[in-house]
C-alpha positions as CSV (number, residue, x, y, z in Angstrom):
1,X,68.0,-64.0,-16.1
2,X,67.9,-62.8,-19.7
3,X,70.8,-61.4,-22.0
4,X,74.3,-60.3,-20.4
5,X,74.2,-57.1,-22.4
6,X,71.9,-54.8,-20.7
7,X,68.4,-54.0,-22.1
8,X,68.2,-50.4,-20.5
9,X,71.5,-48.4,-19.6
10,X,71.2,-44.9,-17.4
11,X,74.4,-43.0,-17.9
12,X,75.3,-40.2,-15.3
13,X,71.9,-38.5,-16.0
14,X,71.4,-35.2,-14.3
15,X,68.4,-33.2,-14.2
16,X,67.2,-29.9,-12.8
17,X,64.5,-27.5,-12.2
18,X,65.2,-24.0,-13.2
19,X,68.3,-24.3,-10.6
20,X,66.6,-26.6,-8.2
21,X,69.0,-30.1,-8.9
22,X,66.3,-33.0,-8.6
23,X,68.8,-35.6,-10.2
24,X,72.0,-36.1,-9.8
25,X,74.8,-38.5,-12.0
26,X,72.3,-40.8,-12.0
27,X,73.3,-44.3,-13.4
28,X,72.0,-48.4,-13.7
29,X,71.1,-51.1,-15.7
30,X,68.3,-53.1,-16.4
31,X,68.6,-56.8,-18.5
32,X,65.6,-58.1,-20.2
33,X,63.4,-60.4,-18.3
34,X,64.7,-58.6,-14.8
35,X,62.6,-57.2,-12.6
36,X,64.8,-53.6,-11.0
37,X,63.1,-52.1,-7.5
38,X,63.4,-48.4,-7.6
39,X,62.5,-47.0,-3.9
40,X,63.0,-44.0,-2.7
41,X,61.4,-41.3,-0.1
42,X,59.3,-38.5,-1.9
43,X,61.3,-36.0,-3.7
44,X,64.1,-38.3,-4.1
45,X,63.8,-38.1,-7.6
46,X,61.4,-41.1,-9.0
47,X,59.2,-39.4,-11.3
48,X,61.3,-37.3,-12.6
49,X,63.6,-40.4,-13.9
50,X,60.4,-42.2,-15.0
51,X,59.7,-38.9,-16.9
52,X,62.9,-39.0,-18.6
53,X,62.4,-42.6,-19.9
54,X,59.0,-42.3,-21.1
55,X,59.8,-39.0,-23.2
56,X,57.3,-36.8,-20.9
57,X,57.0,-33.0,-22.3
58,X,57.5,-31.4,-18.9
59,X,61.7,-32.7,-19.6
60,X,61.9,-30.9,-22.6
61,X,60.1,-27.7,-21.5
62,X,62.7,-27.5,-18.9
63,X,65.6,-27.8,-20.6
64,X,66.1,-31.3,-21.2
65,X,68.9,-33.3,-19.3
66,X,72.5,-34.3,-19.2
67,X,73.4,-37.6,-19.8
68,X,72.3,-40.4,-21.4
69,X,69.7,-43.3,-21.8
70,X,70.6,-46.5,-23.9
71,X,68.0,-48.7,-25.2
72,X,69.7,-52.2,-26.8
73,X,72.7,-50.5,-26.9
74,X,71.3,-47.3,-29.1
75,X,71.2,-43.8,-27.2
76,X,67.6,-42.8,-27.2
77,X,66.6,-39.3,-26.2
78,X,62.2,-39.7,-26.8
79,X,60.5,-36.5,-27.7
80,X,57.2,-37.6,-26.4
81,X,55.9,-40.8,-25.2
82,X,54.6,-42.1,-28.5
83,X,58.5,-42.2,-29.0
84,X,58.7,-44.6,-26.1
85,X,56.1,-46.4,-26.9
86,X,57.5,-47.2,-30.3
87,X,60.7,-47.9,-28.9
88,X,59.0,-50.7,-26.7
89,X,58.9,-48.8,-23.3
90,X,55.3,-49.0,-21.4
91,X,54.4,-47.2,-18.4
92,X,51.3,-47.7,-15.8
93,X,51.1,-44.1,-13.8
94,X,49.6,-44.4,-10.2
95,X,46.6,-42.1,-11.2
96,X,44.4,-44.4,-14.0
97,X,44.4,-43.6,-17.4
98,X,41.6,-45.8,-18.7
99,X,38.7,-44.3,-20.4
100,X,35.9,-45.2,-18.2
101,X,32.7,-45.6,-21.1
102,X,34.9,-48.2,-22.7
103,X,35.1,-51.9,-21.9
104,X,37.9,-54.1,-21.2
105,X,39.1,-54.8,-24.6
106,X,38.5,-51.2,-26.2
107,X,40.5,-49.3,-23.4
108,X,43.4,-52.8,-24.3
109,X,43.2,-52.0,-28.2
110,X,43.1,-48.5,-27.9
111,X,44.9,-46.6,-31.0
112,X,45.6,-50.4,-32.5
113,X,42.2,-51.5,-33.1
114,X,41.6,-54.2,-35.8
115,X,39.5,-52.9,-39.0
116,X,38.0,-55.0,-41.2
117,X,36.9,-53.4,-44.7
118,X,34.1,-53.4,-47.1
119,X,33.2,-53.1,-50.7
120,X,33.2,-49.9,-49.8
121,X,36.7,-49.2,-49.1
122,X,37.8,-49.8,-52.9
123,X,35.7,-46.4,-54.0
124,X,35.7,-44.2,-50.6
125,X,39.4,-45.6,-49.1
126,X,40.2,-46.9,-45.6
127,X,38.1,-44.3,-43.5
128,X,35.5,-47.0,-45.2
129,X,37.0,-49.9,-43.2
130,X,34.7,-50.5,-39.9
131,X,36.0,-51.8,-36.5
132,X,36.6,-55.9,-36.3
133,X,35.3,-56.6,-32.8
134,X,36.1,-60.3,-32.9
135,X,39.7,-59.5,-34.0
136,X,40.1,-56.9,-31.0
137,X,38.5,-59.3,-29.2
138,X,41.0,-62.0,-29.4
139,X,43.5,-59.8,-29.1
140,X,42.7,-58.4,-25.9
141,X,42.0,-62.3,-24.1
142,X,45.3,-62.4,-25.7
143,X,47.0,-60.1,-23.7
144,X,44.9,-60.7,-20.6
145,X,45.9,-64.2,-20.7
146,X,49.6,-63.3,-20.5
147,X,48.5,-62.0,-17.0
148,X,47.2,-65.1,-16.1
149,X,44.2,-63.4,-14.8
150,X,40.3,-63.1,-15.0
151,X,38.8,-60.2,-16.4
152,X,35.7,-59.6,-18.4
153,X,36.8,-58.3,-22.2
154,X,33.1,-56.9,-22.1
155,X,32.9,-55.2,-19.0
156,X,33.4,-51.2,-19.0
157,X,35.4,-49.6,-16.7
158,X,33.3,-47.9,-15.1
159,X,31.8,-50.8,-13.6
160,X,35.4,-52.1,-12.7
161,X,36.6,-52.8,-9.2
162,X,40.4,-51.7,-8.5
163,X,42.3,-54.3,-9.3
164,X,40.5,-54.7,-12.5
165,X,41.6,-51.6,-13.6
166,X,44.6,-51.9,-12.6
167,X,45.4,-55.3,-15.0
168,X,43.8,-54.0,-17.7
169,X,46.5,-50.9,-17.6
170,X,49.0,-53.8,-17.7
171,X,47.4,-55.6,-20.2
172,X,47.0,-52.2,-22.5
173,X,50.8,-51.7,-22.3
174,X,51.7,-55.5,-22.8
175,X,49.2,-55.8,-25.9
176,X,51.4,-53.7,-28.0
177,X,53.8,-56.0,-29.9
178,X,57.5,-54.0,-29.1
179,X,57.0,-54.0,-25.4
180,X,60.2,-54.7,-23.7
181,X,59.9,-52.4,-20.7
182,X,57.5,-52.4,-18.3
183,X,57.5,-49.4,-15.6
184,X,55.1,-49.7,-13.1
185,X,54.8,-46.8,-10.6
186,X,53.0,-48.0,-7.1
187,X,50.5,-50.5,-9.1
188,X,49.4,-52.1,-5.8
189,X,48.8,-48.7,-3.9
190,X,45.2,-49.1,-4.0
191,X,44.6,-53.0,-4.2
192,X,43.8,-55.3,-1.3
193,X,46.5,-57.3,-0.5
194,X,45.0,-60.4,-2.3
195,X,45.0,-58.8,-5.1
196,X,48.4,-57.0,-4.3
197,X,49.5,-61.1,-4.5
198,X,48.1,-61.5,-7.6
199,X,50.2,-58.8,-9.5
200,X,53.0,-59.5,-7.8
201,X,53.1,-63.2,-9.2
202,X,52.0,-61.5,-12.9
203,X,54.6,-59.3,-13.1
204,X,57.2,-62.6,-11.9
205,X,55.9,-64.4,-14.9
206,X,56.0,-61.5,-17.9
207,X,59.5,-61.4,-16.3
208,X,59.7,-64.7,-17.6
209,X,58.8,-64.2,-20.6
210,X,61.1,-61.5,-21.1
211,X,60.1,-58.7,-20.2
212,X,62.0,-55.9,-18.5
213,X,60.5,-54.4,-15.2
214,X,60.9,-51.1,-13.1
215,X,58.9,-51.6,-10.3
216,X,58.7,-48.5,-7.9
217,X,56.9,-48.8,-4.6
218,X,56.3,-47.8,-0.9
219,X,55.7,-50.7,0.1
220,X,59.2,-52.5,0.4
221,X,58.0,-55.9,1.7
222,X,57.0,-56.5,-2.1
223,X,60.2,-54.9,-3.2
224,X,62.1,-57.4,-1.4
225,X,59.8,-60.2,-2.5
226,X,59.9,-59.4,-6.1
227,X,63.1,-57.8,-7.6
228,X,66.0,-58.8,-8.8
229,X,67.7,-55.8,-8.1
230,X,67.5,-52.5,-6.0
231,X,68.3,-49.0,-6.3
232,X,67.9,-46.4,-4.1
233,X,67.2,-42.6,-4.5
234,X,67.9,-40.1,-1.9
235,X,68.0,-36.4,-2.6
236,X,68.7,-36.8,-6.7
237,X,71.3,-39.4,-6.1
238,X,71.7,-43.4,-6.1
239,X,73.1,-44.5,-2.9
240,X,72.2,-48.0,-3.6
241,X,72.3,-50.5,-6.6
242,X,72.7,-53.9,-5.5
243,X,71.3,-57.7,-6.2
244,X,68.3,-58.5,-3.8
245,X,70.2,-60.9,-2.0
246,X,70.0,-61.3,1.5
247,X,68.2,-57.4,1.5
248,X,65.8,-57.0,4.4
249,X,63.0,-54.6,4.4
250,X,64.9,-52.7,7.5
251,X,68.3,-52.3,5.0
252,X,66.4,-50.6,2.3
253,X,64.7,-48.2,5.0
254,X,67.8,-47.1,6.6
255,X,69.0,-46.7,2.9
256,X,66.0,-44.2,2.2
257,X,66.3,-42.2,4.9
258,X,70.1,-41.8,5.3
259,X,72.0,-41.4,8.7
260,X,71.0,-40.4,11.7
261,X,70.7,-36.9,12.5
262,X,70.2,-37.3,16.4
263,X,73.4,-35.6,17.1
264,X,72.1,-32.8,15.3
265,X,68.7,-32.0,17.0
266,X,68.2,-28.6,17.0
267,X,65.4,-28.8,18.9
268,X,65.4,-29.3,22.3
269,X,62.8,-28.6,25.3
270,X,65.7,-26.4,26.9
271,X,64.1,-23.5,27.3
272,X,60.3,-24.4,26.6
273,X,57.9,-25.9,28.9
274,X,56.0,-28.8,27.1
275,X,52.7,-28.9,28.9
276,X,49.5,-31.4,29.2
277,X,47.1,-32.3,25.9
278,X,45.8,-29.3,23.9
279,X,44.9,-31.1,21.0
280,X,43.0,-34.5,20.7
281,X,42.1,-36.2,17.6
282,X,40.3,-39.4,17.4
283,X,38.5,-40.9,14.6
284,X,39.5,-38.2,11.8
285,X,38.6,-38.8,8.6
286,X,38.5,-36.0,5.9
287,X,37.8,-36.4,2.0
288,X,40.7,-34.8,0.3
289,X,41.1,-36.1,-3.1
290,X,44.8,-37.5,-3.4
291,X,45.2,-37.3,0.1
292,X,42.1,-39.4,2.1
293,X,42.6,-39.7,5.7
294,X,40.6,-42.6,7.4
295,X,40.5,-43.3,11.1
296,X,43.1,-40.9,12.5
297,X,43.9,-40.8,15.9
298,X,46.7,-38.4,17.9
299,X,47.1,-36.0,20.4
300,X,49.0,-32.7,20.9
301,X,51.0,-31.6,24.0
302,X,51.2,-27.8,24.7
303,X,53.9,-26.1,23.3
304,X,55.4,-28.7,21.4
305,X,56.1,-29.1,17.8
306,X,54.4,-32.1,16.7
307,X,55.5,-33.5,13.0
308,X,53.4,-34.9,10.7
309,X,54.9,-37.7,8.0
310,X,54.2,-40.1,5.5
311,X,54.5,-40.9,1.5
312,X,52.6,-39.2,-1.1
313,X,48.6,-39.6,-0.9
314,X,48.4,-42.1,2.3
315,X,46.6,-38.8,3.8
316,X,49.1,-36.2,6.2
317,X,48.2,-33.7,3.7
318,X,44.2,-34.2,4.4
319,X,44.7,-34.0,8.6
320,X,45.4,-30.4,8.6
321,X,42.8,-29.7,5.4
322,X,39.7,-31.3,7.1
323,X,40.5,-30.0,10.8
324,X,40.8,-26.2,9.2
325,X,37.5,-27.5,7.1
326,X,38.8,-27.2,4.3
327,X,37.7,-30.3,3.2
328,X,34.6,-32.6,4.2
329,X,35.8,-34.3,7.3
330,X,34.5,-36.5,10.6
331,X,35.1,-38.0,13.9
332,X,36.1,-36.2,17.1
333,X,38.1,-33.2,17.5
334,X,38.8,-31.0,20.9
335,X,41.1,-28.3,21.7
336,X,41.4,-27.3,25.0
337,X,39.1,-29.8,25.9
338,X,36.4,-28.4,23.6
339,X,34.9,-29.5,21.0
340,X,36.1,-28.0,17.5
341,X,33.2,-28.4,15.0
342,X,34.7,-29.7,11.5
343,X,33.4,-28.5,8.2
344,X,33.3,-24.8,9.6
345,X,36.8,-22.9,8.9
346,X,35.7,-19.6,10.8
347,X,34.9,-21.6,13.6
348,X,38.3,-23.1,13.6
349,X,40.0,-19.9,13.5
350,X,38.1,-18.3,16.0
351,X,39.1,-20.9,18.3
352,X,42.5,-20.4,18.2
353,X,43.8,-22.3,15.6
354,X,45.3,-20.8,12.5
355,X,46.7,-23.3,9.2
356,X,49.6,-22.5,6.8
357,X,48.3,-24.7,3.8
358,X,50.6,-26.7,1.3
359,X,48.6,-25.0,-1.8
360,X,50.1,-21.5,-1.6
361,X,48.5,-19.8,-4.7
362,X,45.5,-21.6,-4.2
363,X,44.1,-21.1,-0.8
364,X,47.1,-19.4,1.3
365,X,47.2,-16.2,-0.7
366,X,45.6,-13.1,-2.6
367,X,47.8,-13.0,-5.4
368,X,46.4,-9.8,-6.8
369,X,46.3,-7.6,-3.4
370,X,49.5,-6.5,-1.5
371,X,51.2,-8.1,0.7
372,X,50.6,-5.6,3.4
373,X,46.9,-7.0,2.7
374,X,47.1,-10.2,2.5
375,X,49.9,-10.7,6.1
376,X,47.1,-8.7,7.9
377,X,43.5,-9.7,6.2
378,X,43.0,-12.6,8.1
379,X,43.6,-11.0,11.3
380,X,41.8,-8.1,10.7
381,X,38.4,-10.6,9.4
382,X,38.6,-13.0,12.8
383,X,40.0,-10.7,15.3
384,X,39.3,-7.4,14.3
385,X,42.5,-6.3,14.5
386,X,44.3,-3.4,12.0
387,X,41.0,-1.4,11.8
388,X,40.2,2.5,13.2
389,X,36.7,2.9,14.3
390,X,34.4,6.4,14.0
391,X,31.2,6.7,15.6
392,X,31.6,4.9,18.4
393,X,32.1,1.8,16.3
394,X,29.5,2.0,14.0
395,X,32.3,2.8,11.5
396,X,35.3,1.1,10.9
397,X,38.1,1.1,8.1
398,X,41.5,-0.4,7.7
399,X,44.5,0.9,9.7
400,X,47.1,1.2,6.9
401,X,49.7,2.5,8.8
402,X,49.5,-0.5,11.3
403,X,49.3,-3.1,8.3
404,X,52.4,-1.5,6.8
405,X,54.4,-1.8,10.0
406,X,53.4,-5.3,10.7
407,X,54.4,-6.4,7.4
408,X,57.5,-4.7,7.5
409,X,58.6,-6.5,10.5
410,X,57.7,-10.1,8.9
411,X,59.6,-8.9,5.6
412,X,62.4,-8.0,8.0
413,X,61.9,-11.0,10.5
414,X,61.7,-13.7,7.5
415,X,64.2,-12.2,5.0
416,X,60.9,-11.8,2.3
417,X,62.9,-10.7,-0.9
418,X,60.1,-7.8,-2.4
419,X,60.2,-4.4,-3.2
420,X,58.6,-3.6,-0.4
421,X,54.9,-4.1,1.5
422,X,52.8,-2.4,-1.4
423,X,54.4,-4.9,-3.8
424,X,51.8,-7.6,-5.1
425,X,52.1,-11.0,-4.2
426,X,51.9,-13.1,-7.4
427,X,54.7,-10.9,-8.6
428,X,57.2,-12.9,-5.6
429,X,58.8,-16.1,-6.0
430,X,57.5,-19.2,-4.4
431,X,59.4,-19.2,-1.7
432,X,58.7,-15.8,-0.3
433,X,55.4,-16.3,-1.1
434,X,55.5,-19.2,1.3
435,X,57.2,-16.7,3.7
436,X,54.2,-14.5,3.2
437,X,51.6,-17.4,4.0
438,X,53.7,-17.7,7.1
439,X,53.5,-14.3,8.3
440,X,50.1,-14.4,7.6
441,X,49.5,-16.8,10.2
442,X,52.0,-15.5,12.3
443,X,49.9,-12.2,12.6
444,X,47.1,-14.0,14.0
445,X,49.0,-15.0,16.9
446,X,47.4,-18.5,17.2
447,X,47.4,-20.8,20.4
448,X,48.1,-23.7,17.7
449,X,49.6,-23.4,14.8
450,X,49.0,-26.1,11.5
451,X,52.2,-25.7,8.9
452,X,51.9,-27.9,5.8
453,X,54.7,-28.1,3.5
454,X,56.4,-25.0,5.2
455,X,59.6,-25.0,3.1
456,X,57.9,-26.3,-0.4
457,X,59.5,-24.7,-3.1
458,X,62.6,-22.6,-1.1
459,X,65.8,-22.8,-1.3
460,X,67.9,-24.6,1.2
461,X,69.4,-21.1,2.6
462,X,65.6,-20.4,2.9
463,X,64.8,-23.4,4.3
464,X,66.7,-23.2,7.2
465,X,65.9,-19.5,8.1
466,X,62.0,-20.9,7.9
467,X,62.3,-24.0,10.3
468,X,64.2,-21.3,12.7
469,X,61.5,-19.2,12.2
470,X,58.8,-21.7,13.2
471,X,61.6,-23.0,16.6
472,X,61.8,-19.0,17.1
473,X,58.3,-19.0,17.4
474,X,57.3,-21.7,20.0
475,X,60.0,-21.1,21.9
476,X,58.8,-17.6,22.1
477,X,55.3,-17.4,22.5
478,X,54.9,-20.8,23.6
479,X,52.6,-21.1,20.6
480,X,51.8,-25.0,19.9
481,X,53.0,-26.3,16.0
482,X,51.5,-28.9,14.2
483,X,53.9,-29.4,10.8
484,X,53.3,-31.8,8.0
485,X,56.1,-32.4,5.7
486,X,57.4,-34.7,3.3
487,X,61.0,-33.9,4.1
488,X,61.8,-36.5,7.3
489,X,65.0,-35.4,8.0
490,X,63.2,-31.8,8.4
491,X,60.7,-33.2,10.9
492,X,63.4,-34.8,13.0
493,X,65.6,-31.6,13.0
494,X,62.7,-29.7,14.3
495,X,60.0,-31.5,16.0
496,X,59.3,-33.3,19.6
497,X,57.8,-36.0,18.3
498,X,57.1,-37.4,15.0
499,X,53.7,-39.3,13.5
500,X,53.8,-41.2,10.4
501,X,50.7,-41.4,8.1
502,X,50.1,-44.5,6.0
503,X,46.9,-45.1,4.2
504,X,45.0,-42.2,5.7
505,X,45.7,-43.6,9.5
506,X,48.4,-42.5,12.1
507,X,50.7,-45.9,11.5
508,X,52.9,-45.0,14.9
509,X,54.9,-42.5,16.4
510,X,58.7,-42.0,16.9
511,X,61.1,-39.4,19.2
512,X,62.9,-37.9,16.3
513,X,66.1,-39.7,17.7
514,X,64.4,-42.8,16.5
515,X,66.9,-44.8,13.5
516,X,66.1,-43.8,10.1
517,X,65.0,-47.3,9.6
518,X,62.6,-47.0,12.1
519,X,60.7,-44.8,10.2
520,X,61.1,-45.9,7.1
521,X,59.4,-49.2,8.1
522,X,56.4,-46.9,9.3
523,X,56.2,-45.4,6.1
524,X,56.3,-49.0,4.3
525,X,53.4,-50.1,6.5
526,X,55.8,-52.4,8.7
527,X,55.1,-51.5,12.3
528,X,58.7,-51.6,14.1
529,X,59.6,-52.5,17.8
530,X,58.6,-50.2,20.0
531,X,56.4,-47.7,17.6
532,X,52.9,-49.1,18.7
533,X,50.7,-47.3,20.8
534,X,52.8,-44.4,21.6
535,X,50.6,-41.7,21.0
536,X,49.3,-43.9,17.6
537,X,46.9,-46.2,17.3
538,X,46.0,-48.9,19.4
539,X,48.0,-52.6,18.2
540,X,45.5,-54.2,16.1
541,X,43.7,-50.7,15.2
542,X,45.0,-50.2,11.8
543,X,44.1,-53.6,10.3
544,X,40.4,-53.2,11.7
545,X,40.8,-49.7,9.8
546,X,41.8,-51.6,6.8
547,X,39.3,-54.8,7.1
């Protein structure tokens, strides 16, 4: 398994966000030639580790961390990532960073390219020196064979499929001669499972050879398969680091998601009347970039509060986005057993639905007008509401007085911290500027209500006033809630029933007195007893989706 001393050591590193704690005593080690799985829900802290190790900016221009990170023994503390780099730490980021006009070998040799020189050199200097392509060349079969894989040295990346790209990432970091760490965040999120296979048995043999690997995924099937070792992140914290011995892909869910919170169901149908379907969805797919739904299928009862789940990019995000038309979208949607036409976000409102997006500052707000203006502008542009008409209508202008009391009760009704309902938006924090975006759709007085990320950004004191908001509200006015969120335990604390997204498809859905593990499996792409057709797709729909 390698040396006993360890390689990498993580000592009681903490780490916050201008107050916001994202880690939390954090500690583990990694030997050389081991391969660690780091899993963990979103938000529990991942990237911002992975930042730390590879000397991202974003650490220092937040005021650093506590702790400490060892490197063979020596306390390291990079100051960018050329630091790590030097140090022997590579990293391959979910999003490609491959330039696409270059081929195979130049994106592998990048910043190390062989130079051959000239006559030239000994008057004019080294700038004289030209590139030796058969050198870099060699080098870069080098390198690919090490991942014991077939890729073209001459082919640009452009004209790449996936995977391709994805191994030539690998090869770029494993080219360069101090590589001792590999960190690999989701590599096989967007390969076919074949090719998911194939990396998987790669990274096994640069393992062998010695190589150190951090190997963070969703899918915990191929966590189980590969590491050596697992630890677990939940809210900042490790609540797991153990050898992957006898680990099941269940354990590791449960782990994720923490206890139950059954017992703790604040809401219940007492008091609300859940009626028939309002909402049906079949076939949705929408064109969100980072969040691409494909082949969603659910309904919506009235007066529930329907949750919306999943990891990062497998597409909740893009459901609300392309029904609102905020983004290209398809397939069949009715409400009230009506057809709601996608692509047309006037239309949608006018209909009765009304969308509290995740992207505050860019879409839910007007950061320059008041917030008197922007709780009552939608309102008063779909329903005609907060406007004084003259001349038998022919006239009309804003009702100021009736925009300053509404928004008074909403700064009042959702504790908004502002000087009052003159003040500006962009001069509120983000969480009361979330508040705002709420109101906003609050004044509309919707039949169904779409909340994405509704406590983003706020405070856990906040948070909790929010979600009782949003209960306050359907219980209320019966009004039907559609919320997406990345926070589960949120979901369950709030919601009747709960749909998980994975890989832009509804993967199944759970009572939110399900077991944690339950959903996690969802989440990991496992379909778990009992979670088929209930309001998800059909057994046998999703791999047709995939295929």
């Amino acid at each position: 398994m390698g040396q006993d001393s360890p390689l990498l050591s993580v000592e009681h590193v903490s780490k916050d966000f201008y107050g916001n704690v994202v880690l939390e005593d954090v500690c583990f080690q990694l030997r050389a030639g081991e391969i660690l799985g780091l899993v963990g829900e979103n938000g529990a802290g991942k990237t911002t580790l992975m930042r730390i190790l590879f000397g991202m900016p974003v650490i220092a221009e937040t005021g650093g961390y506590k702790g400490g990170v060892c490197l063979d023994g020596e306390e390291v503390r990079f100051a960018s990532p050329f630091d790590a780099l030097d140090a022997g730490i590579g990293m391959v980021h979910q999003e490609f960073s491959l330039i696409p006009g270059f081929t195979t070998t130049e994106n592998i040799v990048l910043n190390r390219e062989a130079m051959r020189g000239s006559v030239l050199n000994a008057v004019f200097g080294e700038r004289m020196s030209a590139l030796d392509r058969a050198a870099m060349k060699g080098k870069a079969e080098s390198a690919i064979a090490r991942l014991g894989v077939k890729l073209d040295p001459d082919m640009l990346v452009s004209e790449m499929p996936v995977g391709h790209k994805e191994f030539t990432e690998i090869a770029r970091e494993i080219n360069r001669e101090k590589t001792k760490l590999l960190v690999l965040d989701e590599p096989t999120a967007v390969l076919t499972e074949s090719e998911a296979d194939i990396l998987l048995k790669t990274l096994r043999k640069l393992a062998d050879q010695g190589i150190a690997i951090i190997f963070i995924s969703h899918r915990l099937h191929e966590v189980v398969e590969l590491a050596d070792r697992i630890v677990v992140l939940r809210d900042g914290g490790v609540v797991k680091d153990l050898p992957n011995e006898g680990v099941s892909v269940r354990d590791i869910a449960s782990w994720m998601v923490g206890r139950s919170v059954a017992a703790d169901r604040a809401a219940s149908a007492d008091g609300r009347r859940i009626g028939d379907e309002i909402l049906k969805v079949e076939g949705l797919w929408v064109d969100m970039p980072g969040e691409p739904v494909d082949g969603a299928s659910f309904s919506v009862r009235q007066g529930e509060i329907f949750g919306i789940g999943g990891l990062a990019g497998q597409g909740k995000l893009g459901i609300p986005n392309g029904i609102m038309g905020l983004y290209p979208a398809g397939g069949e949607v009715s409400f009230r057993g009506k057809t709601v036409p996608l692509n047309a976000p006037r239309t949608a409102l006018e209909t009765g639905l009304a969308f509290v997006s995740e992207d505050r500052r860019g879409v839910g707000l007007l950061l320059d007008e008041s917030l008197e203006w922007n709780v009552s502008f939608t309102a008063m542009q779909i329903q005609g509401k907060y406007l004084k008409s003259i001349l038998g209508g022919l006239v009309r202008y804003r009702d100021e007085a009736a925009m300053r009391k509404l928004t008074q009760e909403y700064i009042e009704l959702l504790d908004i911290k502002c000087t009052g309902p003159e003040q500006k938006a962009k001069q509120l924090s983000g969480g009361n500027q979330q508040k705002i975006c709420l109101a906003k759709a609050f004044a509309l007085k919707p039949d169904l209500l779409f909340v994405s990320e509704p406590t983003r950004g706020i405070d856990v004191g906040a948070k909790k006033l929010v979600l009782d908001t949003i209960k306050r509200y359907n219980r209320d006015y019966g009004t039907t809630i559609v919320m997406v969120s990345s926070e589960l335990e949120e979901l369950r604390s709030v919601c009747d029933r709960v749909a998980i997204v994975d890989e832009g498809g509804i993967a199944g859905i759970l009572p939110p007195t399900a077991e944690p593990a339950e959903f996690g499996l969802l989440m990991s792409g496992v379909s778990p007893t009992g979670a088929g057709p209930a309001g998800g797709e059909p057994d046998g729909a999703k791999e047709a989706r995939r295929a």
